[in-house]
C-alpha positions as CSV (number, residue, x, y, z in Angstrom):
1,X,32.5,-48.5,-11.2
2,X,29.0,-46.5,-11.2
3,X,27.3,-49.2,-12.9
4,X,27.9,-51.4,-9.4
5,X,25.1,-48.9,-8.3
6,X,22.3,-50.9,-10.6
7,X,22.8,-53.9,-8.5
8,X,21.0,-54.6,-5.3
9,X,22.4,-53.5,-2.3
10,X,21.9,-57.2,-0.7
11,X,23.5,-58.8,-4.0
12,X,26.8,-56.9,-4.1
13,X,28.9,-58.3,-1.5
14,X,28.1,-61.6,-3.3
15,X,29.0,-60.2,-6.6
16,X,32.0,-59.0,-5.6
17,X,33.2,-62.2,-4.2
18,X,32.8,-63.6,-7.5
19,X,34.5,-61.3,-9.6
20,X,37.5,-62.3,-7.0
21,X,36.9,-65.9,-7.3
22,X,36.8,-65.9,-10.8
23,X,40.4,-64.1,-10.4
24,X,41.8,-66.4,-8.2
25,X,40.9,-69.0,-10.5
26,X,37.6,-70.5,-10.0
27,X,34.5,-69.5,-11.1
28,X,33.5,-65.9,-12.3
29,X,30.1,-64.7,-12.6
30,X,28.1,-65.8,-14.5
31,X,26.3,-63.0,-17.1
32,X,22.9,-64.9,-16.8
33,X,22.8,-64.3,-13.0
34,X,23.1,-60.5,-13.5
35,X,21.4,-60.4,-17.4
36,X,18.5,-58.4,-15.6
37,X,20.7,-55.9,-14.0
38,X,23.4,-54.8,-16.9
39,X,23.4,-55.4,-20.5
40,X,26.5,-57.6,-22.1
41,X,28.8,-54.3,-23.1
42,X,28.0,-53.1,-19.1
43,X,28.6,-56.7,-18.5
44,X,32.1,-56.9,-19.9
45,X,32.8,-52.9,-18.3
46,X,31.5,-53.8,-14.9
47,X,33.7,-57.1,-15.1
48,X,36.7,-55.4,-16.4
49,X,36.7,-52.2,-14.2
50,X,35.9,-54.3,-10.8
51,X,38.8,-56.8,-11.3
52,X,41.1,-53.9,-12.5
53,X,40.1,-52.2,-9.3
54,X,41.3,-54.9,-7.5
55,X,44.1,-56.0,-9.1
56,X,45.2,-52.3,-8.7
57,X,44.9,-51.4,-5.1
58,X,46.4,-54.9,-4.2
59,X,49.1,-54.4,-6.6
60,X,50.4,-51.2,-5.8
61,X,49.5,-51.8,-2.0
62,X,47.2,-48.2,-1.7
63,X,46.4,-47.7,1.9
64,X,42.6,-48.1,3.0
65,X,42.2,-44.2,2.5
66,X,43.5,-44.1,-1.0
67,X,41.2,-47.4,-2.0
68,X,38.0,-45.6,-0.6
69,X,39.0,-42.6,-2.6
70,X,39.2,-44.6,-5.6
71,X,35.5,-45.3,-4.8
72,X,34.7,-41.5,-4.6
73,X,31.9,-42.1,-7.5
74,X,29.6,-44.8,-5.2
75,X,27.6,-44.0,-2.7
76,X,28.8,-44.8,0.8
77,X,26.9,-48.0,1.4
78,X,28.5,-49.3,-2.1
79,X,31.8,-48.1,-1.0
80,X,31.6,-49.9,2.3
81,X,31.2,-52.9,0.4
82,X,33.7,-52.8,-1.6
83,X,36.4,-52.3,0.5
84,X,35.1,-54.9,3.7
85,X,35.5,-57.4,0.3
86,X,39.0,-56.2,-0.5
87,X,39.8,-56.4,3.4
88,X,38.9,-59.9,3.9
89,X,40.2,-60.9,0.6
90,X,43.2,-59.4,0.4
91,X,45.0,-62.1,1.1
92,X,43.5,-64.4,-2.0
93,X,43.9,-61.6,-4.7
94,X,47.4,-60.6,-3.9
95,X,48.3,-64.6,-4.0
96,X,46.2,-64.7,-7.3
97,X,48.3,-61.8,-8.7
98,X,51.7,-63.6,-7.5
99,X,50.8,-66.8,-8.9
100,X,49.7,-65.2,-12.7
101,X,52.6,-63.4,-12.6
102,X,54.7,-66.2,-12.1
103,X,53.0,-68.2,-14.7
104,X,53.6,-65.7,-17.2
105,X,56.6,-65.0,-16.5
106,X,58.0,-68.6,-16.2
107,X,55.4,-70.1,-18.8
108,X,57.7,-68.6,-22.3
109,X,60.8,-67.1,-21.3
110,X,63.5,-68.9,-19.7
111,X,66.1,-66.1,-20.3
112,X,66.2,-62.6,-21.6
113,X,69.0,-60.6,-22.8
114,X,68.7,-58.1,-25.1
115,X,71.8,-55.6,-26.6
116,X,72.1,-52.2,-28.7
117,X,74.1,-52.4,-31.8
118,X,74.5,-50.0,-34.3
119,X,74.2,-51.8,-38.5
120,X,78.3,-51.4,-38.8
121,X,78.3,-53.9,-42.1
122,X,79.7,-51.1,-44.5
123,X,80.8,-47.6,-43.7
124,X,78.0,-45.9,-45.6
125,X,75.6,-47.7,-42.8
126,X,77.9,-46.8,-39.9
127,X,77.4,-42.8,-41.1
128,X,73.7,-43.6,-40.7
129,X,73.8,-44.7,-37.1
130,X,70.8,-47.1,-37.5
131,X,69.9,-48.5,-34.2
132,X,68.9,-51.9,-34.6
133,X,68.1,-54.3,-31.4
134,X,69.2,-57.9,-31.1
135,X,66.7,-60.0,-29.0
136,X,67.9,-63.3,-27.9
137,X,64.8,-65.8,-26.7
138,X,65.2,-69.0,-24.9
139,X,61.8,-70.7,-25.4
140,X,60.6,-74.0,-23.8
141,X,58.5,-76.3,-26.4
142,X,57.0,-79.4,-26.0
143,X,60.6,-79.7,-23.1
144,X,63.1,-78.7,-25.4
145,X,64.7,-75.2,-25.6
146,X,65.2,-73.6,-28.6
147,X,67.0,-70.2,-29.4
148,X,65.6,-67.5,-31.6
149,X,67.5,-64.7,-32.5
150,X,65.8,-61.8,-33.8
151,X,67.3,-58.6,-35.5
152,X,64.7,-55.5,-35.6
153,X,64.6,-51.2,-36.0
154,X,63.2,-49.3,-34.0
155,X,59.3,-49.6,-36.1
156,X,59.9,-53.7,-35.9
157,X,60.5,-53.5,-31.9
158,X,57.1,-51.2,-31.7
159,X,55.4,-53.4,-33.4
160,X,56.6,-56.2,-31.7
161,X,55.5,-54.5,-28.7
162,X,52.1,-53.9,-29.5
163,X,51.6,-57.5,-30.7
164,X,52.3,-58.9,-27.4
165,X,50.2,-56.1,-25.7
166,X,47.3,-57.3,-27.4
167,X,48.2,-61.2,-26.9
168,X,48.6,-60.5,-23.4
169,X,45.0,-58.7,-23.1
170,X,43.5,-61.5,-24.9
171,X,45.5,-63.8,-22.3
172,X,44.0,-62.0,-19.5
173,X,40.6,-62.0,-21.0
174,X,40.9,-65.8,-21.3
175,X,42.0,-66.0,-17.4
């Protein structure tokens, strides 16, 4: 969060307001306001490491002495920003954060039940102890529910994994 340190002291409490507004769902920033101040890659890092900074000491509730030392790389007057913003909008992130986690949560999955099998179809592939995971999805489209039923090994379930990793940071991105 050093680059907050390029902005004017008078323009950061207004700033950070912004990045929160933009999480709670209305506007963000907008790059041309701040073009003079940070490039687009500081942009995107100063963007990114502010609303992870928030989303973070809301989320795992860090008391006022542990969200000042996560601050330990501004100077005071930054820091003293940064956390009257975080005090008198606590309220608003943690209800943005409750409300995206509902949406993703509720927005694909209805159900989720998953089980451990081992491949038992012949004896030569019960010897080999092959763990294979059965992934039951209930998914809502366009109102109907449909069932998809998917076998994988252990290097389909990884990259399973890291697909929706990425779709999920694209997802955020888009938020």
């Amino acid at each position: 969060m050093k680059l907050l340190e390029k902005l004017p002291a008078d323009g950061t409490l207004k700033f950070l307001h912004k990045v929160i507004d933009g999480m709670c769902g209305r506007a963000y920033p907008r790059y041309q306001d701040y073009n003079t101040v940070w490039n687009l890659s500081e942009w995107m890092e100063i963007l990114e490491q502010t609303e992870t900074y928030f989303k973070t000491t809301i989320g795992k509730e860090l008391s006022d002495e542990e969200a000042v030392h996560q601050l330990n790389e501004l100077s005071s007057d930054f820091q003293r920003a940064v956390t009257s913003c975080l005090k008198g909008r606590k309220h608003d992130i943690r209800h943005a954060l409750i409300e995206r986690t509902n949406a993703i949560c509720s927005a694909q999955l209805l159900d989720f039940d998953w089980q451990l099998k081992l491949a038992l179809s012949s004896d030569k592939l019960s010897m080999l102890q092959i763990p294979l995971l059965n992934l039951d999805l209930d998914v809502t489209e366009n109102g109907d529910i449909k069932l998809f039923s998917i076998e994988m090994n252990k290097e389909e379930l990884q990259n399973l994994i890291n697909a929706l990793e990425m779709a999920n940071k694209v997802v955020l991105q888009l938020k």
